[in-house]
C-alpha positions as CSV (number, residue, x, y, z in Angstrom):
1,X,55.1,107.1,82.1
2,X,51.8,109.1,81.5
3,X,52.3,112.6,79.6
4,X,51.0,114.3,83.2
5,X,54.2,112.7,84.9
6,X,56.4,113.5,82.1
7,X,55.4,117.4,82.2
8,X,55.5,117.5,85.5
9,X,59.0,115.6,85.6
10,X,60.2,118.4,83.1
11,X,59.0,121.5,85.4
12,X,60.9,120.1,88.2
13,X,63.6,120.2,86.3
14,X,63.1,123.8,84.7
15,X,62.9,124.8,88.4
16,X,65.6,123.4,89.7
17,X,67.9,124.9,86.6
18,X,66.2,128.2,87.1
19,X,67.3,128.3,91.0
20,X,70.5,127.0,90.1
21,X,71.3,129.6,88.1
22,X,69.9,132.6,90.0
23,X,71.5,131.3,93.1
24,X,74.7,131.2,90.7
25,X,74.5,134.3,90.0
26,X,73.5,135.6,93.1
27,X,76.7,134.3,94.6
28,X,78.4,136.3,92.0
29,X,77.4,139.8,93.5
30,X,77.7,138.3,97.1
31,X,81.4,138.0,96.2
32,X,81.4,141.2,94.0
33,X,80.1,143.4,97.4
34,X,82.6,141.3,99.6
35,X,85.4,142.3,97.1
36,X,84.5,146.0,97.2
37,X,84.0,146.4,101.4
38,X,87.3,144.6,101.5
39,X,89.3,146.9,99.4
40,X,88.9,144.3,96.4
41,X,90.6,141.9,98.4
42,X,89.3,138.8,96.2
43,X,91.1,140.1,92.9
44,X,94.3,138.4,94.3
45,X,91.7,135.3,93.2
46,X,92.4,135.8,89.7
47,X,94.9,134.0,87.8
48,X,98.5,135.4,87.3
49,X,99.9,133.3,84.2
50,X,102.9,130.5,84.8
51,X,103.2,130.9,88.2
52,X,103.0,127.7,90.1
53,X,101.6,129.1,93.1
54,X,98.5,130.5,90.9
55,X,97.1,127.3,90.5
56,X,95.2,127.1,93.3
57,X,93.0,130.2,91.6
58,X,91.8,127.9,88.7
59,X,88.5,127.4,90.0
60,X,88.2,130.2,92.1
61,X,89.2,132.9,89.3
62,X,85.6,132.0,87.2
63,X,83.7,133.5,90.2
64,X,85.7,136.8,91.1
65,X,85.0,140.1,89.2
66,X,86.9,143.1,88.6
67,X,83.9,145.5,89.8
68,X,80.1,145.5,89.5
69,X,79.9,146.3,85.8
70,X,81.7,143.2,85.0
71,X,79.5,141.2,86.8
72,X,76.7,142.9,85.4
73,X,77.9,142.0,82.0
74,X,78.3,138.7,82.3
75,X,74.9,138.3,84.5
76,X,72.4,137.5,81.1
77,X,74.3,135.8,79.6
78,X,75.4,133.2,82.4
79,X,71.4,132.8,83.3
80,X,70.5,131.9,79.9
81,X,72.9,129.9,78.8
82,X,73.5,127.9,82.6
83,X,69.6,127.4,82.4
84,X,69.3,126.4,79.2
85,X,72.3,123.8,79.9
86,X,70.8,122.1,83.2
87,X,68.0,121.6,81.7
88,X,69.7,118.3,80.5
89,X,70.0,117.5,84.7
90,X,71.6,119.2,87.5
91,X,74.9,116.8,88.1
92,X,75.5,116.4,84.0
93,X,75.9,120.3,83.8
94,X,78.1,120.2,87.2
95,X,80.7,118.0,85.4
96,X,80.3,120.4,82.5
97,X,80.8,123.2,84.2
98,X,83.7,121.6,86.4
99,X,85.2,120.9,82.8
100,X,85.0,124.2,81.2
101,X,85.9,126.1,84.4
102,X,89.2,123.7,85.0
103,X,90.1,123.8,81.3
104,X,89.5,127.6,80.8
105,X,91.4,128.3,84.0
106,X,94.5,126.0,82.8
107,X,94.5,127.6,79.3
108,X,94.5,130.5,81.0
109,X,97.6,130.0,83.0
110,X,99.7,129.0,80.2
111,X,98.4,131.0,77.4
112,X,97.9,134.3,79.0
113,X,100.4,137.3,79.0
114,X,102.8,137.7,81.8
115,X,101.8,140.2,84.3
116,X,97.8,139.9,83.9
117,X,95.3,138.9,86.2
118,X,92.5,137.5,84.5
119,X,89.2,136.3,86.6
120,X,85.6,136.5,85.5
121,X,82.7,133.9,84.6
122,X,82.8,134.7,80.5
123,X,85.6,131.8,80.0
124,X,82.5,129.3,81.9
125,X,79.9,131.9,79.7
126,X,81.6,130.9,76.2
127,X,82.3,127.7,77.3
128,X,78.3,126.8,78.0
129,X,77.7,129.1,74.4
130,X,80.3,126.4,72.6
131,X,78.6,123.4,74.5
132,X,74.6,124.6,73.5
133,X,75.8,125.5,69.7
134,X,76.9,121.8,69.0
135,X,75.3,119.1,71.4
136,X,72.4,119.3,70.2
137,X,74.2,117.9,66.7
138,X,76.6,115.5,68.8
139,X,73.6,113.7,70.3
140,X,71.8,114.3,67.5
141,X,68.9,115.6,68.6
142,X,66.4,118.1,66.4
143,X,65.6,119.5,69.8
144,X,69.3,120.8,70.6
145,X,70.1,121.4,67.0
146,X,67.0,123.9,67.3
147,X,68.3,125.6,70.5
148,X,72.0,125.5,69.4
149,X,70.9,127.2,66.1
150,X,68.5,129.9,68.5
151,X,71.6,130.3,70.2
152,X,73.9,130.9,67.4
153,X,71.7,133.4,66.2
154,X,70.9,135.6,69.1
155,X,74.3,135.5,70.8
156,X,77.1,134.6,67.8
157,X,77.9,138.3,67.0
158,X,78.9,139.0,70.7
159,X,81.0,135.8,70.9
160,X,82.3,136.5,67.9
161,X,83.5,139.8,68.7
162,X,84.6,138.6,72.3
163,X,87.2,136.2,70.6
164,X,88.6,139.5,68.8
165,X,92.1,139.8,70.1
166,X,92.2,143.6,69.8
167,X,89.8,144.6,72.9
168,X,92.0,146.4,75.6
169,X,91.3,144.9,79.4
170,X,89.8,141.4,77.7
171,X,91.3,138.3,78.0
172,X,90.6,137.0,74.8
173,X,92.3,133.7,75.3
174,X,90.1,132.8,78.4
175,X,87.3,133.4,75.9
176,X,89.1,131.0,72.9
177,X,90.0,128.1,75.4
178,X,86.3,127.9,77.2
179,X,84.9,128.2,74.1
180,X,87.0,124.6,72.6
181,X,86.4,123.7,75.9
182,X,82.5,123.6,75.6
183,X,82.9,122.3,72.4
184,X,84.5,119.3,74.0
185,X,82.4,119.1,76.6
186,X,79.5,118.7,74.0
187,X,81.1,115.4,72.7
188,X,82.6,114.3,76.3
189,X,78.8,114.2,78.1
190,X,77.1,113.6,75.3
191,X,74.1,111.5,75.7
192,X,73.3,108.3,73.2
193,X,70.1,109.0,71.1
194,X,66.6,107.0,72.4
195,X,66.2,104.1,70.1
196,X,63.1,103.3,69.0
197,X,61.9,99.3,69.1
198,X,60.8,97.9,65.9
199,X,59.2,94.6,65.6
200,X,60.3,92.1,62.8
């Protein structure tokens, strides 16, 4: 493969993560305005912990909001770090994202306190944070290690202070478990490092 086809190989991949993840997002507000001109209808989406009938809101919980400035906040964050992880290819970060939002929403259900609703896209956010932080050194990769440490740096603070159990209105837990949960997802998809042919 020529270096021509091998850049242009890696913009069609930038471009398809980057309208990935905008149309991601933009699905996020479609929902959020559907959830406000229906009298926030879709907050029943969220999941209510250890009841059987909730599991069916598993999936559908990481993509309901509880009003615009929730959606807002977790907007940023959910573009970088979704673009940065389809970069690797658009079905590899579906089955990573399937992962974290199925294991986030389970952890959820047993782990969270009775009587909450807890919905949102930060359990799938600090779940892709987790996964970027530590592939990069599960396939190592100087590459990865580079972005994970990038990563680390700009956004560890604020995922460290998400995990804080002490925020009122947070679900703490939802953070926690995506979090492990990208951290597993690092070692789960990894990919094997190239080899390089030597002659003997």
């Amino acid at each position: 493969m020529s270096g021509a086809e091998l850049e242009w190989s890696q913009g069609d991949r930038a471009k398809a993560a980057a309208k990935l993840m905008v149309g991601w997002v933009a699905l996020l507000w479609l929902l959020e305005v559907v959830d406000v001109i229906s009298g926030h209808a879709l907050d029943s989406l969220g999941i209510v912990p250890r009841e059987p009938s909730e599991l069916i809101d598993v999936v559908p919980a990481a993509f309901i909001h509880f009003g615009f400035a929730h959606v807002a906040a977790n907007s940023v964050p959910l573009l970088v770090f979704g673009f940065l992880a389809a970069l690797g290819g658009i079905r590899r970060f579906a089955a990573i994202s399937a992962l974290i939002i199925v294991a986030d929403g389970l952890g959820v259900w047993l782990m969270s306190p009775a009587h909450t609703n807890t919905a949102g896209a930060s359990g799938l956010i600090f779940g892709l944070f987790g996964f970027l932080l530590v592939s990069g050194f599960a396939e190592r990769r100087p590459l990865g290690i580079v972005v994970g440490l990038l990563i680390g740096a700009v956004w560890g603070g604020s995922i460290l202070f998400g995990l804080a159990p002490t925020q009122s209105g947070v679900s703490w837990q939802a953070h926690l478990i995506g979090l492990m949960a990208g951290v597993g997802a690092a070692f789960a998809f990894r990919r094997p490092a190239r080899q390089t042919a030597l002659q003997a």
